[in-house]
Structure formats: structure tokens, C-alpha cells
C-alpha positions as CSV (number, residue, x, y, z in Angstrom):
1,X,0.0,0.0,0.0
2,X,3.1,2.0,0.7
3,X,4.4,2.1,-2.6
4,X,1.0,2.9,-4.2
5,X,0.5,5.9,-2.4
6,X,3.9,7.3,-3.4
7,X,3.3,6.0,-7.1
8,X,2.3,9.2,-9.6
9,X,1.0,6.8,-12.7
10,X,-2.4,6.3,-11.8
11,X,-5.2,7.7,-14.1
12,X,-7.6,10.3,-13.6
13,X,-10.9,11.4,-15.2
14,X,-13.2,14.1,-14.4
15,X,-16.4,13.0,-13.1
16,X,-15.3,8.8,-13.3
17,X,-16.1,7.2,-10.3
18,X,-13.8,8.0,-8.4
19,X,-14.2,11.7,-8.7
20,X,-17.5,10.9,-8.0
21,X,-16.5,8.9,-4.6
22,X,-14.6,11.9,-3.7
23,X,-17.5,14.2,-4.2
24,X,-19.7,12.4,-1.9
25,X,-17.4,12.1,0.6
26,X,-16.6,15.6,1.0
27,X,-21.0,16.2,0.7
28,X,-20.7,14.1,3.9
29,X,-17.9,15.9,5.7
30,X,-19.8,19.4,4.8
31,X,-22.6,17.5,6.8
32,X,-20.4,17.0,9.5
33,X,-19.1,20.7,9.1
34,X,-22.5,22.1,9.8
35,X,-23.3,19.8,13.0
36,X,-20.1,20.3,14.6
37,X,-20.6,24.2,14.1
38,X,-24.0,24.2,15.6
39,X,-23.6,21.8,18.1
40,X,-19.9,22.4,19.9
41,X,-18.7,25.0,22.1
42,X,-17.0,27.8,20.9
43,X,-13.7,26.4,21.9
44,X,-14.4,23.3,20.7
45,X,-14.8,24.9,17.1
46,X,-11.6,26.8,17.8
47,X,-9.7,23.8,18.6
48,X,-11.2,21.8,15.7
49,X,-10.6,24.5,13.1
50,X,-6.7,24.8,14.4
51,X,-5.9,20.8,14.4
52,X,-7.6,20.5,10.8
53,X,-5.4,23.8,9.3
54,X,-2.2,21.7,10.8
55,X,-3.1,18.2,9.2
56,X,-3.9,20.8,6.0
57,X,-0.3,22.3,6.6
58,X,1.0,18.6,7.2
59,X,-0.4,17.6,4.2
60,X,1.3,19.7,1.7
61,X,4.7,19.6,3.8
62,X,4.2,15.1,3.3
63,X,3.4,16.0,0.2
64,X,6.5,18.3,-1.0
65,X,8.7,16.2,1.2
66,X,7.9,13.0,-1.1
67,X,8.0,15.6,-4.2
68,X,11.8,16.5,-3.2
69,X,12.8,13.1,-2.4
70,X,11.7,11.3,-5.6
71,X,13.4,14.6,-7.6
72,X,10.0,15.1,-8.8
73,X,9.3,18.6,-7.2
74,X,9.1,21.2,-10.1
75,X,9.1,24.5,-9.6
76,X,6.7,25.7,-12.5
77,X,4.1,24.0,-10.8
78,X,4.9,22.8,-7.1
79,X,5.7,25.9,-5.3
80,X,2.6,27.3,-3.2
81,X,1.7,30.4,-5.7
82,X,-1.9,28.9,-6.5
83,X,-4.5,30.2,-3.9
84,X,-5.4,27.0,-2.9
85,X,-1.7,25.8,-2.3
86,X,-1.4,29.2,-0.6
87,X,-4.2,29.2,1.9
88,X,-2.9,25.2,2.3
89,X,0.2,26.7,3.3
90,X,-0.8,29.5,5.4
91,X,-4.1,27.6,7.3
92,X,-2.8,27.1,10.6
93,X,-2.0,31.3,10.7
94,X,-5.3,32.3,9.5
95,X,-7.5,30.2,11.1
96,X,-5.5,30.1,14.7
97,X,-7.9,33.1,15.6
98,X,-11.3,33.9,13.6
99,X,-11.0,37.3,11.6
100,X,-14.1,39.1,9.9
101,X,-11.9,40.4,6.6
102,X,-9.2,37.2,6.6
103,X,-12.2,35.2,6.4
104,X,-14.8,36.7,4.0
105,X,-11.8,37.2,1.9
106,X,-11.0,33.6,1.9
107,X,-14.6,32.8,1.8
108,X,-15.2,34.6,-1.9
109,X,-12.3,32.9,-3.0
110,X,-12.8,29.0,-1.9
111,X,-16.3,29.5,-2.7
112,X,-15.6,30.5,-6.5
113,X,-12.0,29.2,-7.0
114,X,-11.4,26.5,-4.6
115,X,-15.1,24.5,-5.3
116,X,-14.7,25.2,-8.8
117,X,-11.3,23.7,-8.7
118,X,-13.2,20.3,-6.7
119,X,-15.7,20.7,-9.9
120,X,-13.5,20.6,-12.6
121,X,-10.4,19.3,-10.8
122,X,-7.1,20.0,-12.9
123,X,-5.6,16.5,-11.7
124,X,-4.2,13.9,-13.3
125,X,-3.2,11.6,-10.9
126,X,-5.8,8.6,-9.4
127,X,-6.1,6.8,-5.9
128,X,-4.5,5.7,-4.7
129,X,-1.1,8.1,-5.1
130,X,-0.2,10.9,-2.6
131,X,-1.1,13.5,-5.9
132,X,-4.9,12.5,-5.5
133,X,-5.3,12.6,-1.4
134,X,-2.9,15.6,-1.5
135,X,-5.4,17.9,-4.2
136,X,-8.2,16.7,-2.6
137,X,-7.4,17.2,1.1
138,X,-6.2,20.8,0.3
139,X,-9.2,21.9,-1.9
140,X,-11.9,19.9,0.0
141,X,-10.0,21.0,3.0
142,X,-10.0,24.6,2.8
143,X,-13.9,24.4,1.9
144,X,-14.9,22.7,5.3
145,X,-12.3,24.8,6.7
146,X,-14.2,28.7,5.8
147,X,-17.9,27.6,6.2
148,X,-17.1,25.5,9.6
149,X,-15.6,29.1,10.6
150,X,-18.1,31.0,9.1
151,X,-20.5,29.1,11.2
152,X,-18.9,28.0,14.1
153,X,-18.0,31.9,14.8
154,X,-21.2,33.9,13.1
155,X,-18.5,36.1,11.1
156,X,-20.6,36.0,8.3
157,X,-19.6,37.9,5.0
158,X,-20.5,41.6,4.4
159,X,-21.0,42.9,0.6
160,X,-17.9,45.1,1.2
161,X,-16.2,42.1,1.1
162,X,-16.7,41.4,-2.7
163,X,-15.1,44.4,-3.5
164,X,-12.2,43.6,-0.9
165,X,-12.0,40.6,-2.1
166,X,-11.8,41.8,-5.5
167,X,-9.1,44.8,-4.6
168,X,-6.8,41.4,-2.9
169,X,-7.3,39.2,-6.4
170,X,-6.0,41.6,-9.0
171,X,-3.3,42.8,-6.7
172,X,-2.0,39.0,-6.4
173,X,-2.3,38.7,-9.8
174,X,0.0,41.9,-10.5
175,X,2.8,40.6,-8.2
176,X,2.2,37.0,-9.8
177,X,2.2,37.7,-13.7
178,X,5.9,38.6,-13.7
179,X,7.0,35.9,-11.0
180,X,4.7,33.1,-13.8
181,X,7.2,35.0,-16.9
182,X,10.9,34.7,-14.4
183,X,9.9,31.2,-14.0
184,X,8.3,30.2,-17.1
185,X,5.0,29.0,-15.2
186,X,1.2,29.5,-15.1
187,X,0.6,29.6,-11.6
188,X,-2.9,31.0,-11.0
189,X,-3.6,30.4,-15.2
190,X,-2.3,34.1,-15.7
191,X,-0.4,32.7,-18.7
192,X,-2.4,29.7,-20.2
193,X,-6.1,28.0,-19.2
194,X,-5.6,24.4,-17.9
195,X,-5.3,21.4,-19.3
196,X,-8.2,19.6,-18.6
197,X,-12.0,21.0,-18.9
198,X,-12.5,24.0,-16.9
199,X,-15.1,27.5,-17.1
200,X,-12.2,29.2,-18.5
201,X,-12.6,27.2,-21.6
202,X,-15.9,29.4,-22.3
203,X,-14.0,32.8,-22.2
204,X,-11.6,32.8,-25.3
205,X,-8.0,32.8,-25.5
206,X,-5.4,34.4,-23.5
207,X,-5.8,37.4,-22.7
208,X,-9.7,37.9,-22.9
209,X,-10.2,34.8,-20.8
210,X,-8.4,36.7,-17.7
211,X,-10.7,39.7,-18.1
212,X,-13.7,37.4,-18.8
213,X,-12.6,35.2,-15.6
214,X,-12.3,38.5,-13.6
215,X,-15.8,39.5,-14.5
216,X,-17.4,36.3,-13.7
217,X,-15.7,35.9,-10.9
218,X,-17.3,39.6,-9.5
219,X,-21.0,37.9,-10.4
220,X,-20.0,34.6,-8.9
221,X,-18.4,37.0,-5.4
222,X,-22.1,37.9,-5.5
223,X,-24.0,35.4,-6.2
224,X,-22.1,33.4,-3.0
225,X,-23.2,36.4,-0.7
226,X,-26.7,36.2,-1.4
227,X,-27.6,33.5,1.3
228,X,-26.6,35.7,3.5
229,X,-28.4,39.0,2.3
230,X,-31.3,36.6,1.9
231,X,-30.7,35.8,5.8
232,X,-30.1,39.3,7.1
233,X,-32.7,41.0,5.2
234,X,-34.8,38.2,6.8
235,X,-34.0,38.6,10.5
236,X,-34.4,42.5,9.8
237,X,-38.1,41.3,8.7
238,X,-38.6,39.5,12.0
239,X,-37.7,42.1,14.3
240,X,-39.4,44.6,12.9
């Protein structure tokens, strides 16, 4: 079992079964997600959301190490520049204490990037290899991760996060776009869409698929704050 899980030659394919498997597991930890938000103390949550950003930490670190190690690690692709890889990175610093901006920021940005990324997984690597657990515990990861802590902590998202959130995106992209030309890499698909199937395949070539992207993204930052207008504007209802 061992060697499977550090083997990189098993195949992949978008929405076979066992994307599918992966799919519904993650449907059931979301389950679990909302229970343990509603039903644990407010330590508790704190202390759940702080060991899960470690083993999310611990999983890229096993992850790199076995990258290094097997002289696979390549730096056009492996270093944490992606947003996903990024937050993976960073978890255990920003979700050691809940933070209104950190997290409405990160929740615009799982919610459109990182689900979409679960979705249409640019993967191409099966189970059982340390590729597969690795994409999937980061992306489904850092999912569970924002709602349990939007949840868990009632710091729910304000509109003035979409354009915050927007404001953070484009200045990433700024610093990244040179960084991607240095290294001769697409990290964040600022230079080239992905291999396999994704949205950005709708939007054109390079560069009209960035702006496109950019735009979409804006409807998609407010389409995933709408629950929660739905919810306020609600409760406003009631008390009056």
C-alpha cells in the first residue's frame, strides 16, 4: 500500500467514479461541518478549526517532502503560488484566531476558485497516489475549513467584502504575472487556461479569458453572498 501511495501513474478522469466517490465524501464531511458548528462549544470549534489547518499544513509539507525526495518537485508548478496551495500553506496562521476580513476574503475565494477547482479538478493523478489525497485534502480542506468558521464563529460575509475581495485578487495577480514569466510558469492560469476541462474554456484565448474570468468571478463574489443578504434581510423582517 506503501508504494501505491507514493506511485504518480495512476489515471484520472473528471467525473469517473472516483471523482465521484470523492465528491460524496466531502458532501458528507460538509454535513459534519455544519453539525459540529452548531452543536460544539466555541472552543471546541476553535480547537477543531486549528488541528484541521495543521493536518492541512501537514499535508502539503508530506506531500513536498515526497515531491523532493523522488526529484519530482518542479518548480513551475509545485511551489505554493496557487491560492489553494497558498491558503494550504498559510491555514494554521489564519485560522488560529477567527478574523471578519481574513475570512470573507477567503470565503469569496474558496467558494468560486477552490469549489470550482473540486468541480473541474485540474488532476491527473488517481487513488491511490499521494497526488490525489494531496489535491483533494487541500481543496476539499480549505472548503470545510471557511464555512465551519463562518459558522462556528457567526462572522458571516458583508457585501464590502466582494469588493475587498476583489481589490486582494488583482493585486495578487499583479505581483504574480511577472513571478509566472521569471519562471516560465502558469501559476494562478495568468499565462495559459488548464489542461483539462474548466469554465475558462468558455471565455476565449489568452488574454480575454483573464478579463472574462475577472468579470465572472465579480457575479460569482455575489451570487455566494446572497444566502446571507437573503438571511439578514430576513432577520431584519422578523424584528421589525
Amino acid at each position: 500500500m506503501w508504494q501505491s501511495f507514493l506511485r504518480n501513474d495512476y489515471d484520472f478522469q473528471s467525473f469517473g467514479d472516483q471523482h465521484l466517490a470523492v465528491l460524496l465524501v466531502f458532501s458528507l464531511f460538509l454535513a459534519g461541518t455544519f453539525w459540529s458548528a452548531r452543536n460544539l462549544s466555541s472552543a471546541q470549534n476553535l480547537l477543531l478549526s486549528r488541528y484541521f489547518s495543521i493536518f492541512i499544513f501537514l499535508t502539503v509539507a508530506v506531500w513536498t517532502a515526497i515531491k523532493v525526495y523522488f526529484d519530482r518537485f518542479n518548480l513551475l508548478a509545485d511551489l505554493p503560488l496557487s491560492l489553494c496551495n497558498l491558503f494550504a500553506v498559510l491555514a494554521p496562521l489564519l485560522f488560529w484566531r477567527p478574523h471578519q476580513r481574513r475570512l470573507e476574503v477567503m470565503y469569496f475565494l474558496v467558494t468560486v476558485g477552490t469549489f470550482q477547482a473540486m468541480l473541474t479538478p485540474d488532476l491527473y493523478v488517481g487513488f491511490p497516489s499521494n497526488e490525489f489525497f494531496k489535491y483533494w485534502i487541500v481543496h476539499g480542506g480549505m472548503v470545510l475549513l471557511v464555512i465551519h468558521s463562518i459558522f462556528a464563529f457567526q462572522l458571516y460575509p458583508r457585501f464590502k467584502g466582494v469588493a475587498l475581495t476583489f481589490g486582494w485578487i488583482n493585486l495578487y495577480s499583479a505581483v504574480l504575472y511577472p513571478l509566472n514569466l521569471a519562471l516560465g510558469a502558469n501559476y494562478f492560469y495568468l499565462i495559459s487556461k488548464p489542461g483539462n476541462a474548466s469554465i475558462l474554456d468558455f471565455f476565449g484565448p489568452w488574454p480575454m479569458y483573464i478579463f472574462a474570468a475577472e468579470l465572472v468571478a465579480m457575479a460569482f463574489f455575489a451570487l455566494a453572498y446572497l444566502p446571507f443578504l437573503l438571511v439578514k434581510k430576513s432577520s431584519q423582517t422578523a424584528a421589525a
